[in-house]
Each structure stands twice: as C-alpha cells, then as structure tokens.
C-alpha positions in Angstrom: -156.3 187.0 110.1 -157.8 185.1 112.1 -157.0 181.3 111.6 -159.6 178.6 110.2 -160.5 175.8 112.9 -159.1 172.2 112.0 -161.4 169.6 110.5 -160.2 166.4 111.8 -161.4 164.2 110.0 -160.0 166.0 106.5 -156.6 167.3 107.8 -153.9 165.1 106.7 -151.7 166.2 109.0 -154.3 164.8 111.5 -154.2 161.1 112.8 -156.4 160.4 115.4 -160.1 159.5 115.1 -162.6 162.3 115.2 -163.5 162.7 119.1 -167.1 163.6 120.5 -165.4 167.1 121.5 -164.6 167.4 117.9 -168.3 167.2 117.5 -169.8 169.4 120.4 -166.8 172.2 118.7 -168.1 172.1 115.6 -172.3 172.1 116.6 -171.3 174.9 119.1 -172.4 172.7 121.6 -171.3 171.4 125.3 -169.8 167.7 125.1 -172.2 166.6 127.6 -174.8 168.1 125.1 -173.4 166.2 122.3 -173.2 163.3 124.4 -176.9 162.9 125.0 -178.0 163.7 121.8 -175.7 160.8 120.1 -176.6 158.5 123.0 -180.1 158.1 121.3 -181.7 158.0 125.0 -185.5 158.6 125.2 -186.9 161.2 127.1 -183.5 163.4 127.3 -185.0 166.7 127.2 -183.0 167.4 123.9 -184.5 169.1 121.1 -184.7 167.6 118.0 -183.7 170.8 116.3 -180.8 170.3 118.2 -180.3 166.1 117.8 -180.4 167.0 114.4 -177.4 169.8 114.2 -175.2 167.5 116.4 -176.1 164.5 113.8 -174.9 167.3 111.0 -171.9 167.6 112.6 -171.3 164.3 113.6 -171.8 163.6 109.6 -169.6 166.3 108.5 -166.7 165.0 110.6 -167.5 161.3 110.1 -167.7 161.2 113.6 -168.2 157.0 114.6 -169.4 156.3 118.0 -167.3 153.6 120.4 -168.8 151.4 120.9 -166.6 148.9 122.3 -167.3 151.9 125.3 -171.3 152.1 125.0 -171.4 148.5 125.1 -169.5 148.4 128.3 -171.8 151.4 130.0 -174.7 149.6 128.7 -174.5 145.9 128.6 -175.4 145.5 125.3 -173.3 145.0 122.3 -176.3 145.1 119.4 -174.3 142.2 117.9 -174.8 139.0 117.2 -172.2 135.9 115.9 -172.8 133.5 113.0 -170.6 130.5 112.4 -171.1 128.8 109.5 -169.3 126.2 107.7 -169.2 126.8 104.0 -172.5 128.8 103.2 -170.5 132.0 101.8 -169.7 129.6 99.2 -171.8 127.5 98.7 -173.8 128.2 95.7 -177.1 129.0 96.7 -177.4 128.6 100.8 -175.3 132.1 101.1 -179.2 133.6 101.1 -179.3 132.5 104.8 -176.6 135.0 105.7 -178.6 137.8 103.4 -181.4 136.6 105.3 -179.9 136.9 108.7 -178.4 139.9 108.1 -182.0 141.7 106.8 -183.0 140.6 110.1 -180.8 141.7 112.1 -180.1 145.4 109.9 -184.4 145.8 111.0 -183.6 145.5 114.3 -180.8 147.5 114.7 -178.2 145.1 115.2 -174.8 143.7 113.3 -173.9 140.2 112.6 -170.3 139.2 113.1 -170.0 136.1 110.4 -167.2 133.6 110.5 -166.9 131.1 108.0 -165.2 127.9 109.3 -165.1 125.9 105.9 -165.3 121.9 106.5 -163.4 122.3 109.9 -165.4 121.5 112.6 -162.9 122.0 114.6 -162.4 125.8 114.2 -166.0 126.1 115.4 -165.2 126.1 118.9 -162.5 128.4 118.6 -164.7 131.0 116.5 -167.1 130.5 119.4 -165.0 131.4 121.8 -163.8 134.8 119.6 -167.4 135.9 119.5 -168.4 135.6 122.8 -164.8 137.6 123.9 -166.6 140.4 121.7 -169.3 140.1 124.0 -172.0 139.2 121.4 -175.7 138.9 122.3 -176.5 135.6 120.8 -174.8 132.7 118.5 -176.2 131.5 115.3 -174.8 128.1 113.8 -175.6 127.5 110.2 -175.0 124.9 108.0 -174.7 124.5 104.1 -176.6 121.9 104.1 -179.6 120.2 106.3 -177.1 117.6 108.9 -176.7 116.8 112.8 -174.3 119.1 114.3 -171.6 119.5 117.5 -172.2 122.1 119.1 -169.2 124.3 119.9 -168.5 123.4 123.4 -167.7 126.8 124.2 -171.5 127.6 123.4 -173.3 124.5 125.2 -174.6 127.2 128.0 -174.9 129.8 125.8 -178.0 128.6 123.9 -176.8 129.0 120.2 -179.6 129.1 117.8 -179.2 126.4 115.2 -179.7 127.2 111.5 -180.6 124.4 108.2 -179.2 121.7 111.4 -180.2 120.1 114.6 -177.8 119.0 117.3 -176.4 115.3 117.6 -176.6 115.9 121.4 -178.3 118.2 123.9 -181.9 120.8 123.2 -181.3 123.5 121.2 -183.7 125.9 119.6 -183.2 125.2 115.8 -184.8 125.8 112.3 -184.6 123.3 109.6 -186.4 123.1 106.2 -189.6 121.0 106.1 -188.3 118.2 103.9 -191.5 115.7 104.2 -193.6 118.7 103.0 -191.6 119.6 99.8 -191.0 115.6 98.9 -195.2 116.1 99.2 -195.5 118.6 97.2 -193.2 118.0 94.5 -195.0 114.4 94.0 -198.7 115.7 94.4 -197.4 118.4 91.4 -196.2 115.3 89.3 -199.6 113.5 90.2 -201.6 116.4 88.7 -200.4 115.7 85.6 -201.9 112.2 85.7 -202.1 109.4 88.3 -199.6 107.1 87.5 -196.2 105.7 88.9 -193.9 108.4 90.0 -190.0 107.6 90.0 -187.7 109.2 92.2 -184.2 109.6 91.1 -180.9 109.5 93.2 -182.0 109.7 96.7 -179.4 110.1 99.4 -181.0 107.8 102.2 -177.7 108.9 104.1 -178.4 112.5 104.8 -181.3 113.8 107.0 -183.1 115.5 104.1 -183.5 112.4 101.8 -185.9 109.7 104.5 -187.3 113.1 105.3 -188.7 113.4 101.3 -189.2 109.7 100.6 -191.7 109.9 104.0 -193.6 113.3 101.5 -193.3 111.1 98.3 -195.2 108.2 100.2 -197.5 110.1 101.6 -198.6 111.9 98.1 -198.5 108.4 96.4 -201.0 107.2 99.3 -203.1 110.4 98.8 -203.7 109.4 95.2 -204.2 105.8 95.4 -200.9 104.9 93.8 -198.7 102.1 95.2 -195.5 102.6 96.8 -193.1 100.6 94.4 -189.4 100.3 95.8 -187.9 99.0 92.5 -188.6 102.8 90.8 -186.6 104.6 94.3 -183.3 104.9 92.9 -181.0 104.9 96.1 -177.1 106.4 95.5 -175.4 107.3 98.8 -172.4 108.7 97.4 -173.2 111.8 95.0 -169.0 112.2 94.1 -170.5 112.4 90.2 -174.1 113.4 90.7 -175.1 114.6 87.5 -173.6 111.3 85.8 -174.7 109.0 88.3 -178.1 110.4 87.6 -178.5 109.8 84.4 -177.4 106.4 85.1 -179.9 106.3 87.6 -182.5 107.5 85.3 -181.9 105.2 82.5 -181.7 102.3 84.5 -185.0 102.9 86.1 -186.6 103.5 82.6 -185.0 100.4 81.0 -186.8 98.7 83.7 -190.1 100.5 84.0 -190.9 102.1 80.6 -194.1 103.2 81.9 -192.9 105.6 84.0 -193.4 109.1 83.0 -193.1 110.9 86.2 -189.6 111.6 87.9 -189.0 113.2 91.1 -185.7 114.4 91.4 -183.7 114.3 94.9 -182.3 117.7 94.2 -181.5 120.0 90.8 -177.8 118.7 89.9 -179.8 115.1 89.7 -182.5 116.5 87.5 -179.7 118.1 85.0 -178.4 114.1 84.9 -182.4 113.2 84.4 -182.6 115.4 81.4 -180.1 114.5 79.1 -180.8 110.5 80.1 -184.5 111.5 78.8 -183.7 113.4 75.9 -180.8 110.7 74.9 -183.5 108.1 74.6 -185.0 110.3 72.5 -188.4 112.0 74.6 -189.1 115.2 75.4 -189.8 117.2 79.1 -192.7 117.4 80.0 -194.7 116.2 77.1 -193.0 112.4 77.2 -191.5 112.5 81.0 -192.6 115.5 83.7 -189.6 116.0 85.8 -189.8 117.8 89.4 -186.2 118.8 91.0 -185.7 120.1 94.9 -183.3 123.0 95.9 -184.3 125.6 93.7 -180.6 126.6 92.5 -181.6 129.1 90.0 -178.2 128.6 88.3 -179.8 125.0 87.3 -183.6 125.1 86.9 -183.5 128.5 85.2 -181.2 127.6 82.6 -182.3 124.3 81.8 -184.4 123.9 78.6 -187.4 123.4 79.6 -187.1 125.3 83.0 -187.3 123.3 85.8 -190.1 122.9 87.8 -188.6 122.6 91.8 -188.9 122.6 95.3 -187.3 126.3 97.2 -185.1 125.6 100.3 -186.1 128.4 102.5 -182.8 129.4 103.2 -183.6 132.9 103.4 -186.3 132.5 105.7 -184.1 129.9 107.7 -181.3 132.4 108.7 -184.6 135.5 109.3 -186.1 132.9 111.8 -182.9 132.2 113.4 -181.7 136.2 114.3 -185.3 136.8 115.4 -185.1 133.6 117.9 -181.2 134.5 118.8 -182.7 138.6 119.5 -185.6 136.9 121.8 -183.0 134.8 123.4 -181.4 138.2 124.2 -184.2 139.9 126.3 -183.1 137.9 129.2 -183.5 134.3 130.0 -187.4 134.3 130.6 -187.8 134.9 126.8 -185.3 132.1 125.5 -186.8 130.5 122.8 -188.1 126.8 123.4 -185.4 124.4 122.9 -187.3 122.6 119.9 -187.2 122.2 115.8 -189.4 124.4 113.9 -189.9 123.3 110.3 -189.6 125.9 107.4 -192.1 125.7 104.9 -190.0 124.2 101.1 -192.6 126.1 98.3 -193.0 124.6 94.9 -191.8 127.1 92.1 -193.3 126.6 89.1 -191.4 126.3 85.9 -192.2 124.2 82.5 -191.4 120.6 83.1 -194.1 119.4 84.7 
C-alpha cells in the first residue's frame, strides 16, 4: 500500500513551518518554479495557469512567505511604522489608524503601530524598534492637534507627522484646518440670523483653539457682526469640561441675554451648553442654536436634539500621512516637501442649528 504523502501544515506530529519545497511537492513543481511564481516578479515567463496552481498549493498548505528574507534580497520591507501616543484609545481619533491602515492595505503595504500612551519618552525607543525592522517610513500621530519632539532616533529619517507639527526642525506634516471649521461652524450659526454669536469654553492654550477663534472672527467680519470679547468664554483647564461649560454658558447668558447663538469649542462643551440652556428653561434650536466641533458621534448623535458639529478629519489625516510616508519611500528625490498641509474640518449637519 503505498503510503499517503505528509501535509505539513495538518500533521500534528509536524512542527516546522510549511517550506517552499513543501509547496513545489505538492504543485508537482521544481522549487525554483515555485519560487518565481510566489516571487510575484513581472515578465517571468510563468504561466498563469501555472501561478495559479502553485498559489492553490501554497493555500492548501498555508504556505507564508519570509519575508524577513525577501526584504533582505530586495531592499524593501513593504512596511511602514506608526507611533502614536494614545489614539487607540482615544475615543474617536483611533479612525486615523483605520485610515492609515486603508491606505497602506491599497498599496500593498503593513503598518507596524505602537502605541506609546502619555510617554514621550518611549517614542524614541519605539523609533528605534521600527527602524531595526527595517521599515520604509515613520508616521507620528497624535490624539490630539499639539507641537511635538520628534524622536531623535528619526530626526534624519523624515517621519511624517500626523494631527501635530514639530516644536523644532521641517517636517512634512498634516494637521486639521482649525480656522476653516471655527468659519464654518459660525457662518452655520449666522444663517440662522445675524446676531451675536457666543463661543463657549475655548482653550486659548492648545494649537486648535487661536486657530478657531481666528475662523469665528473672520465669519463674524463676513457678516457685519462685531467682534465682542465679553461673549468668548476662555477656560484653559478642561479637568471638568462638561461642568465648567455649563458654567460657562450660564454666565455668559446671565450677562448677555440676547445671545442666541453658541459656538461650542468642542462636543463634551456643547453637552455642558445643553443642560445650562434647557435648565433656564429654552429650548435647542428654537430659543438658542448650538454648533459643537469634533464630531464624536458618541455625543452629537445622542444628544436630544442632535448636534449640529464640525468633523476632525481624522481619517483623512492618517490616509494623507501613509501616502506622503509611501512617496517619501521612492527614494529621496520624491520626499515630500517639509511643510503643513491643512485637512479640510466639514460641517455635519444635525438639528440644533
């Protein structure tokens, strides 16, 4: 009786990953056949009657290539590093890794992610882990919009820069077109009607928030509406944003009871704004029109009404940032310039304004 041949990849007794000459046995092939074909190399004078039957095989055997070994024959590694701080749980920038990752899936490569948390300090180390693994670029990303270090290890490695800029040095980087969202969420508030529009809890400490007061003025001006510093309610601190807002909110409408326009610095602020407009008993948007910034769905969709906002691009963000990192790859005539493009923040319409 003649005895049945061993499938390596099913054989318990069997330890060892399936091997190419696994592969060319089981297609009936020559390994240098098998070779070629899984190589993926243009213009190889292999069928693709036959590419296919060695894929089969390769399938049937779960046959993975090395490619710690192709990356050393070819000088590329079809990978690329991210180092973020705490987007993978943050709770709605973690679209700039599913962003990045789309990206990088299209054009055949992986992303190797590592998540540093608040520690700055494991940045450079995580650098220095990535580029040992011979990645082909370096994304850093942020949770939020900020000035970063970049990792020393990277400084001549040009890193692409991702919802930050660096505090030192030219970088390419994409960040999220504060001015234009501040714009557009008070030109939104001023088709209602032309009158005084508050804004509520602006950090003046963090990039973002000069960025949106610059896109409130320049709507106000637009419409013929004074600037007025007394309705800009300023609060650096954010430890209780949602209280502080609705402190925010009632001071500014104890002072200017006029004011039925409000221009939230971001969504947790506009949840505070609500229940300091309904506790003085008015209704959104019918009494007060309310406009947030963020677009975290887990807020403005749940809110009664739902809340009109302003979309980070986050998605978009960590797309732009693996295609500059892949054109940074081709060599160093196509690096990407060393500037700050600006990604567009869209106005989603909801019901409270």
């Amino acid at each position: 009786m003649k005895a049945s041949r061993r499938d390596p990849a099913h054989d318990p007794q069997s330890r060892r990953p399936v091997r190419m000459g696994d592969v060319a046995q089981e297609a009936g092939l020559s390994l240098t056949t098998v070779s070629v074909a899984l190589s993926g190399a243009p213009n190889s004078g292999i069928p693709a009657s036959t590419r296919e039957r060695v894929r089969q095989a390769a399938d049937r055997l779960g046959y993975v290539p090395n490619f710690t070994a192709q990356s050393l024959r070819t000088k590329r590694s079809h990978t690329l590093g991210f180092i973020t701080d705490r987007i993978a749980t943050s709770p709605f920038a973690g679209e700039m890794i599913a962003g990045a990752q789309a990206a990088a899936w299209r054009s055949g490569y992986v992303l190797l992610i590592v998540d540093t948390g608040e520690l700055d300090a494991l940045a450079n180390s995580a650098a220095r882990v990535l580029l040992a693994r011979r990645v082909e670029g370096v994304i850093v990303a942020s949770w939020y919009h900020r000035a970063v270090d970049v990792p020393a290890a990277l400084r001549a490695h040009g890193p692409v820069l991702a919802n930050c800029f660096p505090k030192v040095g030219d970088y390419a980087a994409i960040v999220p077109d504060e001015e234009g969202g501040g714009y557009a969420a008070t030109r939104r508030l001023l088709e209602r009607h032309r009158g005084p529009v508050g804004l509520i809890s602006l950090d003046p400490a963090a990039p973002a928030g000069p960025k949106r007061l610059d896109g409130y003025k320049r709507a106000l001006q637009e419409a013929g509406v004074p600037y007025d510093a007394s309705i800009v309610m300023a609060n650096p601190f954010q430890r209780h944003l949602l209280r502080e807002a609705y402190e925010l909110t009632n001071r500014l409408l104890d002072r200017r009871p006029d004011v039925k326009l409000l221009f939230c610095y971001n969504d947790r602020a506009a949840m505070g704004t609500y229940d300091a407009v309904k506790a003085r008993g008015l209704r959104v948007p019918e009494d007060v029109a309310v406009v947030g910034f963020d677009n975290q769905t887990i807020i403005a969709d749940e809110l009664i009404p739902g809340l009109t906002t302003v979309q980070l691009p986050h998605y978009e963000m960590g797309e732009r940032a693996v295609e500059l990192a892949l054109k940074a790859a081709e060599g160093p005539g196509a690096a990407p310039l060393a500037n700050v493009e600006l990604a567009p923040c869209t106005l989603v319409e909801r019901q409270s304004a």
